[in-house]
C-alpha positions as CSV (number, residue, x, y, z in Angstrom):
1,X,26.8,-17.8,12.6
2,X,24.7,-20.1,10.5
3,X,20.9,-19.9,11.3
4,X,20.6,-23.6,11.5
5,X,23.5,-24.1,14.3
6,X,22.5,-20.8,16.4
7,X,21.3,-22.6,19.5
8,X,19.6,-19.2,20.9
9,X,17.1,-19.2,17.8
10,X,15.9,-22.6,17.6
11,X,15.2,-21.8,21.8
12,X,13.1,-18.9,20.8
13,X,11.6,-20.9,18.0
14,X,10.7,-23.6,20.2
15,X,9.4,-20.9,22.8
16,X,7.0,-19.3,19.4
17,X,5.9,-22.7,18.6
18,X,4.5,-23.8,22.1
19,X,2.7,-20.3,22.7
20,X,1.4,-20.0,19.0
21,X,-0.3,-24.0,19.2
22,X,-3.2,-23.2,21.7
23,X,-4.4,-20.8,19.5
24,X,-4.6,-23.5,16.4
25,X,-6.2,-26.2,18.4
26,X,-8.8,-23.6,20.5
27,X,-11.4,-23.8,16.9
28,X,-11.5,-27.6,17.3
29,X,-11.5,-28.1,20.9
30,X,-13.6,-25.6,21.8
31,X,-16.1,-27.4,19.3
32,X,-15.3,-30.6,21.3
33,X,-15.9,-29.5,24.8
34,X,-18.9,-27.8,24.3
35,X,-20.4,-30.6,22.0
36,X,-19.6,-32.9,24.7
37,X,-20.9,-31.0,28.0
38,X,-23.3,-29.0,26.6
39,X,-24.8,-30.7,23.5
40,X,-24.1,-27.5,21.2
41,X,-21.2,-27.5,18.8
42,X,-22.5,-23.8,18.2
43,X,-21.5,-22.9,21.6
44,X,-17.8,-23.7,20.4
45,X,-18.1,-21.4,17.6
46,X,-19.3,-18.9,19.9
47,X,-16.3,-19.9,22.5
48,X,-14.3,-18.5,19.4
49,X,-15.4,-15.8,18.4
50,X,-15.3,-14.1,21.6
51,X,-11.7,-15.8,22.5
52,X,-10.5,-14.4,19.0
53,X,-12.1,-10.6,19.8
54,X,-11.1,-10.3,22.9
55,X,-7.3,-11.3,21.9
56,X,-7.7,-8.8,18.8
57,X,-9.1,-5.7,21.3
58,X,-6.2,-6.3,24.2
59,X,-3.4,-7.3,21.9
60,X,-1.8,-3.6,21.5
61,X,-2.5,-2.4,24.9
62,X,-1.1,-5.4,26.7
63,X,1.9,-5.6,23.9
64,X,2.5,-1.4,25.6
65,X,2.2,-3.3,29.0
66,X,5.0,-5.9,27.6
67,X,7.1,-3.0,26.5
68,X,6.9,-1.2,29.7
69,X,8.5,-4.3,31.8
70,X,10.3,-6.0,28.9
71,X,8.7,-9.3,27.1
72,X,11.8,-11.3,28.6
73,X,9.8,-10.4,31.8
74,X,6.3,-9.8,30.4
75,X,5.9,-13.0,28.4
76,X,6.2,-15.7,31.3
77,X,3.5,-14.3,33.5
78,X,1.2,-13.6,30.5
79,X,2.0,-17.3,29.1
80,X,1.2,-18.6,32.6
81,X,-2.3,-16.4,33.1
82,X,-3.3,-17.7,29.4
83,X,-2.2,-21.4,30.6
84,X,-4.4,-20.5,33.5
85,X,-7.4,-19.4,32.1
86,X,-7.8,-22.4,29.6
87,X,-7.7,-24.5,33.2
88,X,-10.7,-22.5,34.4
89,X,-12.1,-23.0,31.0
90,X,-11.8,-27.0,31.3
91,X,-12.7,-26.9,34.8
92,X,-16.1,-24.3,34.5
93,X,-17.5,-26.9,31.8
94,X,-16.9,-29.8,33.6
95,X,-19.0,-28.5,36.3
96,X,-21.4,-28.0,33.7
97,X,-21.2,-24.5,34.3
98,X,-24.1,-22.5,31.9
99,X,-22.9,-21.0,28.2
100,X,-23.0,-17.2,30.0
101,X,-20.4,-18.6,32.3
102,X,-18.1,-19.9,29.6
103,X,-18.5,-17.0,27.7
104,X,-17.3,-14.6,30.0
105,X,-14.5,-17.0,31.2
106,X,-12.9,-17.6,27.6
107,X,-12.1,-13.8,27.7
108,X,-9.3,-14.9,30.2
109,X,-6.9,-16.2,27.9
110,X,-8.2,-14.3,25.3
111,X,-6.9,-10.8,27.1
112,X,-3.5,-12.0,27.9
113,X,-2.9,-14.2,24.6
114,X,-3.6,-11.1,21.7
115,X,0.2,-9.9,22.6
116,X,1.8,-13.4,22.8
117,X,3.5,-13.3,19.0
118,X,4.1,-9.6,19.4
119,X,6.1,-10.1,22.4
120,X,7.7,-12.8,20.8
121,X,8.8,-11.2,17.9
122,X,10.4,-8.5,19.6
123,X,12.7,-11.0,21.2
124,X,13.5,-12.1,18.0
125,X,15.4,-8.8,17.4
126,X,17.9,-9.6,20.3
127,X,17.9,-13.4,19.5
128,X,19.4,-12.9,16.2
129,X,21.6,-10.2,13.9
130,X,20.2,-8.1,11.2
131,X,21.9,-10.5,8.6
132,X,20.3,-13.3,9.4
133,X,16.6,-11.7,10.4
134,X,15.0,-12.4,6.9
135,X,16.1,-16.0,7.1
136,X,15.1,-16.6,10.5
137,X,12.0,-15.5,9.8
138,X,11.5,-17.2,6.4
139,X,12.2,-20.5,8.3
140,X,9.6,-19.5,11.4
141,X,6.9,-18.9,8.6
142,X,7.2,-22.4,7.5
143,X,7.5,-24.2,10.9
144,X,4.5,-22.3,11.2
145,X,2.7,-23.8,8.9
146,X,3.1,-27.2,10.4
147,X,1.9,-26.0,13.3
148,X,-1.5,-24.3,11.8
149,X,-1.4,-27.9,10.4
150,X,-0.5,-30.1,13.4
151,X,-2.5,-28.3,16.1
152,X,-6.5,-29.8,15.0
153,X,-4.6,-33.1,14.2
154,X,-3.3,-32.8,17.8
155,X,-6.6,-32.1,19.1
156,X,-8.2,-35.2,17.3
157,X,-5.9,-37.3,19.0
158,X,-6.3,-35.9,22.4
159,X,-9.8,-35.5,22.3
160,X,-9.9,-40.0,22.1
161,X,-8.8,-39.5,26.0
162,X,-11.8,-37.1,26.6
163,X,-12.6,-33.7,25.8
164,X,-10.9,-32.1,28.9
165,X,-7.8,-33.4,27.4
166,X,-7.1,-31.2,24.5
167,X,-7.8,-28.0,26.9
168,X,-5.6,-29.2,29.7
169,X,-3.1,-29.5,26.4
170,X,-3.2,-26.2,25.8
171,X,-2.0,-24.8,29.4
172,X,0.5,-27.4,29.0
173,X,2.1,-25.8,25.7
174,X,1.4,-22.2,27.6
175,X,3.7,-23.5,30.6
176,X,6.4,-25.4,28.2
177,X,6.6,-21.8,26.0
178,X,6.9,-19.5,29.5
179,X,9.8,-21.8,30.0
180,X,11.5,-21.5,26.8
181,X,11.1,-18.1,27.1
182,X,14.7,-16.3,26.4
183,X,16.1,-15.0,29.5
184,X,18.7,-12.8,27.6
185,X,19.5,-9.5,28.8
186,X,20.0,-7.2,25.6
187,X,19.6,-3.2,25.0
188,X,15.8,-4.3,23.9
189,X,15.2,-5.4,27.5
190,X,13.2,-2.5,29.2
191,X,13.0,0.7,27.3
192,X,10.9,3.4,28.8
193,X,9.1,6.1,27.0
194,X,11.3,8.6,27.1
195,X,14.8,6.9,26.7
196,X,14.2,6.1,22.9
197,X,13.3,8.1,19.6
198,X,9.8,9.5,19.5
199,X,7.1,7.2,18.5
200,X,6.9,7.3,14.0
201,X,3.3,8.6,12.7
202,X,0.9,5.8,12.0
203,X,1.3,6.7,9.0
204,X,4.6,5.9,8.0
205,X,3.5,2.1,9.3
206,X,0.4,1.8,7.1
207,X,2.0,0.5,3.6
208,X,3.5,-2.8,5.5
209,X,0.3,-3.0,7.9
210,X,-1.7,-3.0,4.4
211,X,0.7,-5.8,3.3
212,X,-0.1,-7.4,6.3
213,X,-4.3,-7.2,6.2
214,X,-3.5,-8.5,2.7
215,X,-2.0,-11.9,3.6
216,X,-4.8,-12.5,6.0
217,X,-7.6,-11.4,3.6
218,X,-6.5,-13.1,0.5
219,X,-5.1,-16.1,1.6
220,X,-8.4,-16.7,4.0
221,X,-10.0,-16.9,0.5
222,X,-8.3,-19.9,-0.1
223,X,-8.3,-21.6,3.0
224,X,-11.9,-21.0,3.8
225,X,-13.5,-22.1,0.7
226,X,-11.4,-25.0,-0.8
227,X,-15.0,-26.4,-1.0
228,X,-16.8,-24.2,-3.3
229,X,-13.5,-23.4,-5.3
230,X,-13.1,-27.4,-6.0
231,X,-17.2,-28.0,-6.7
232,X,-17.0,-25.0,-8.7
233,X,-15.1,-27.4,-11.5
234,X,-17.1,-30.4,-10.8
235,X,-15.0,-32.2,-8.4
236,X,-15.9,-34.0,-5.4
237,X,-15.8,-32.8,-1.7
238,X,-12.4,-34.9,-0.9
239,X,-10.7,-32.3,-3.5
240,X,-10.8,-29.8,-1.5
241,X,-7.8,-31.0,1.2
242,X,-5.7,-31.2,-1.9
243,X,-6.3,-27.7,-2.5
244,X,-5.0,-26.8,0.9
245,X,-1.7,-29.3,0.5
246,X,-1.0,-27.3,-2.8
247,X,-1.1,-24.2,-0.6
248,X,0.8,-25.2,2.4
249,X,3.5,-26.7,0.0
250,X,3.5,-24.0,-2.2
251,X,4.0,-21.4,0.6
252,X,7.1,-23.7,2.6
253,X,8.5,-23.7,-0.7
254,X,8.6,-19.9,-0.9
255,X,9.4,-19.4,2.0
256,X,12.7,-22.0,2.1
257,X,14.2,-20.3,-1.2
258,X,13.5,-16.8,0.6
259,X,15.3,-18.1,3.4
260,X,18.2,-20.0,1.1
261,X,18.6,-16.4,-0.8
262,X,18.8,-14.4,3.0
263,X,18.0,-11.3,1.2
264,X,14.8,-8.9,2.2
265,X,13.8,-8.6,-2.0
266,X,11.0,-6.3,-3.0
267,X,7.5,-6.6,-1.4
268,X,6.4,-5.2,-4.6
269,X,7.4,-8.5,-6.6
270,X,5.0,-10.7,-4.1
271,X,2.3,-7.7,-4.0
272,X,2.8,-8.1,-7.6
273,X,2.1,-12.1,-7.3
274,X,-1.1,-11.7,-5.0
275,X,-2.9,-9.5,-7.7
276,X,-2.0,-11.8,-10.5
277,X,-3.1,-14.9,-8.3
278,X,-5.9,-13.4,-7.0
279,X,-7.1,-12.4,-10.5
280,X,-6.7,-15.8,-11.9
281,X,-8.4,-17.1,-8.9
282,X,-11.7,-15.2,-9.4
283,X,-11.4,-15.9,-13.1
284,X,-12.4,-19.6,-13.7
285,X,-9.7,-20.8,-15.2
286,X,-10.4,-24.6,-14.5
287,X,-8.0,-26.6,-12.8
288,X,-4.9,-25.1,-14.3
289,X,-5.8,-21.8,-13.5
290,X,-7.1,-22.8,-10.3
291,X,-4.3,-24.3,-9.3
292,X,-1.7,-22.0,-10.9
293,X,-3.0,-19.3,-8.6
294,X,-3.3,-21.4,-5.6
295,X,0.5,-22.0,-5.9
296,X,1.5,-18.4,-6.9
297,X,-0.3,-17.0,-3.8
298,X,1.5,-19.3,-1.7
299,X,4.5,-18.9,-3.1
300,X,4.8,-15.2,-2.4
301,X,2.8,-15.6,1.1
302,X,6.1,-16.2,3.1
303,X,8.5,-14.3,1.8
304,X,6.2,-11.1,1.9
305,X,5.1,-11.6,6.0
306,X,9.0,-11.9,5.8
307,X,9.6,-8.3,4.3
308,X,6.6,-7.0,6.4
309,X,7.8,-8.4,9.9
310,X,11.6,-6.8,8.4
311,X,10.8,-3.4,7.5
312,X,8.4,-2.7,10.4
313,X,11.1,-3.5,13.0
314,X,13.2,-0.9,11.0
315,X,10.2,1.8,11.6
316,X,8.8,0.8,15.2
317,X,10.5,2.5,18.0
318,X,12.7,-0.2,20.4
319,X,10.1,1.1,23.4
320,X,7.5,0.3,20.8
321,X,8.0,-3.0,19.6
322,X,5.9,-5.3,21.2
323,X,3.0,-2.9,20.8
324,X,3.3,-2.6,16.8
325,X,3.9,-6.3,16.3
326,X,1.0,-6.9,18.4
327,X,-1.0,-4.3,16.0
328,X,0.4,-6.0,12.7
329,X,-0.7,-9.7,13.8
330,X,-4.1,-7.9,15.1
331,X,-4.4,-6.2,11.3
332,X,-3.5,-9.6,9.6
333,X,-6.0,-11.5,11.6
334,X,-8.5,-8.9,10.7
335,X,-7.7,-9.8,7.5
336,X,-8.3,-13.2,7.7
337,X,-11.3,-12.5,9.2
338,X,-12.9,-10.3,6.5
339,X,-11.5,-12.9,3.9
340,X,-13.8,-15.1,5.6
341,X,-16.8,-13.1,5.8
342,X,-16.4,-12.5,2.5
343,X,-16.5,-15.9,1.0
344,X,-19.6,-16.6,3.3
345,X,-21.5,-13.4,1.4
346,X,-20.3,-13.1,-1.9
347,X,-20.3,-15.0,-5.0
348,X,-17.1,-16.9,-4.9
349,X,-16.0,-15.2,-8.4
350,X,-15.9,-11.4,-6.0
351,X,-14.1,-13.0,-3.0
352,X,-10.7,-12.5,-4.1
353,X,-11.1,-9.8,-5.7
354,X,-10.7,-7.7,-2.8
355,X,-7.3,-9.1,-1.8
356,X,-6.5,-7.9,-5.2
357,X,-7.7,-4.7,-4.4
358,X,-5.7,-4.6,-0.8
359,X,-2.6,-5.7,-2.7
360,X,-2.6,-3.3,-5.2
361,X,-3.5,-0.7,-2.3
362,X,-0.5,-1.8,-0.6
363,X,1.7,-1.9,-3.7
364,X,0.8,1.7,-4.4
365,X,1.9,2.7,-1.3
366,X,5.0,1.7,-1.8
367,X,5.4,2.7,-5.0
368,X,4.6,6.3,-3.3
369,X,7.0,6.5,-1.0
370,X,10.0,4.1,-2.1
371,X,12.8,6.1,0.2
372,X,11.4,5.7,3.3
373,X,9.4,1.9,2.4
374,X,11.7,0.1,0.6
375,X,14.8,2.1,0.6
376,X,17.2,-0.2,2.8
377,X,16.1,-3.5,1.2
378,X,19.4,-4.2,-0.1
379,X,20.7,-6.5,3.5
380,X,22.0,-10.4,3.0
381,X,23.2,-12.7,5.1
């Protein structure tokens, strides 16, 4: 069956898309609402951070909860708690309740939300065949960058109606993915501990969770400083959103040839393409080397969180799933998070080195254990 006709996907994609755009609107409108009833835009950033750690802290152990019932099962009452909690949210700041209290209540949707795109991905097993998997997921990585896109833009617009709006929004999208939710009953369903093959060694996972802190840490390079990377030639501030069209473009377009070929490849090749870019990147090349390494890292961005989000279904367990998933989003986000940190500290030459440096890790690891890493790459569609 043709990805683009296979009705049961573009349900699942729909589902994805609904749960994943609360989490790219929370930066801005947390920013809003706080700015709004409170008078502190810090607040928002502090709304964040504790919204993003506690998702990071409860994604594995509630992805184990979502593998114990089943994520068909799992994922509408965790959708429907995290639609929940972004109510309270909206309705503890319009009582103008104090920062403490909106603190403590942005850890509600931040518990159940950390295992949303783990659970999600483990449906993706049952929604489509092995033949069509690095396709599927070539095409979800660049719907997803319309969403990373469309989310603040959304929030702009909503925020004209008040600064509840955008909020109320985001339980909205939580209700309209626990609805789109696949109801499918497939051998993945429910798989208890001890009706599948013993859990793999951590170890055996740690190559493709490298690959996967990689994406986050270099490509937060890039999408964190567009500023200081443009100024650093001399241009002018509104350079900078050109920078991140070049990526987002860049990366869609990797992503739809991976998706045209339907073939795993070699993460090796786009490993191969982060150290070069990243290398070029810290260089100070001027614009052509700027931008020559903008569009390199993109290009390879997709099709490697393809391979990745491939080869570790191959490795994790079927009563593990949701779990590891949840682990390797958790380990990207990390990623990006570090990237971040990094830009903030360092001179902006030393930034990207160290997603060289996690690349080249990763690549090594690989390299080290081909059999068992890349030894089954060889699927089409």
């Amino acid at each position: 069956m043709s990805l683009f006709t296979h009705r049961a996907y573009w349900r699942w994609s729909a589902g994805v898309q609904f749960a994943r755009l609360p989490a790219t609107m929370a930066p801005l409108a947390f920013t809003l609402l706080t700015t709004a009833t409170t008078g502190s835009y810090r607040l928002g950033g502090v709304l964040m951070s504790v919204y993003v750690a506690a998702e990071m802290l409860c994604a594995v152990p509630v992805g184990r909860l979502l593998d114990r019932v089943g994520p068909s099962r799992g994922l509408p009452v965790l959708l429907l708690l995290t639609g929940a909690g972004f109510v309270v949210l909206a309705t503890a700041a319009a009582a103008g309740a104090p920062g403490a209290v909106l603190l403590a209540v942005v850890l509600l949707p931040g518990i159940t939300g950390g295992a949303l795109s783990g659970g999600f991905r483990t449906l993706l097993a049952d929604t489509v065949d092995d033949g069509l998997l690095p396709r599927a997921i070539s095409v979800d990585a660049m719907i997803l960058d319309g969403v990373l896109v469309g989310g603040p833009a959304l929030v702009t617009l909503l925020d004209l109606a008040g600064s509840l709006v955008p909020l109320t929004a985001m339980a909205a999208a939580c209700v309209a993915a626990a609805l789109l939710v696949p109801r499918r009953e497939g051998e993945h369903e429910r798989v208890e501990s001890g009706q599948d093959v013993p859990p793999v060694r951590l170890v055996t996972y740690l190559p493709w969770l490298c690959c996967a802190f990689t994406i986050g840490l270099l490509t937060s390079t890039i999408e964190v400083a567009p500023l200081p990377l443009v100024q650093r030639l001399g241009a002018p501030a509104t350079a900078a959103p050109v920078l991140i069209a070049v990526l987002c473009g860049a990366s869609i377009a990797g992503s739809a040839l991976y998706a045209w070929r339907g073939k795993i490849g070699d993460p090796r090749l786009f490993l191969t393409g982060f150290v070069a870019g990243g290398i070029v990147l810290a260089a100070d090349l001027g614009w052509a080397g700027l931008l020559a390494s903008v569009v390199v890292i993109g290009v390879c961005g997709g099709p490697l969180v393809a391979a990745t989000s491939v080869n570790l279904q191959r490795l994790l367990p079927k009563n593990r799933r949701s779990a590891g998933f949840s682990l390797s989003f958790t380990v990207q986000s990390a990623g990006f998070g570090l990237g971040s940190l990094a830009v903030g500290v360092l001179p902006l030459w030393l930034a990207p080195l160290f997603g060289v440096f996690a690349a080249a890790i990763a690549g090594a690891m690989l390299v080290a254990k081909p059999a068992r890493a890349i030894g089954t790459m060889s699927v089409t569609s």
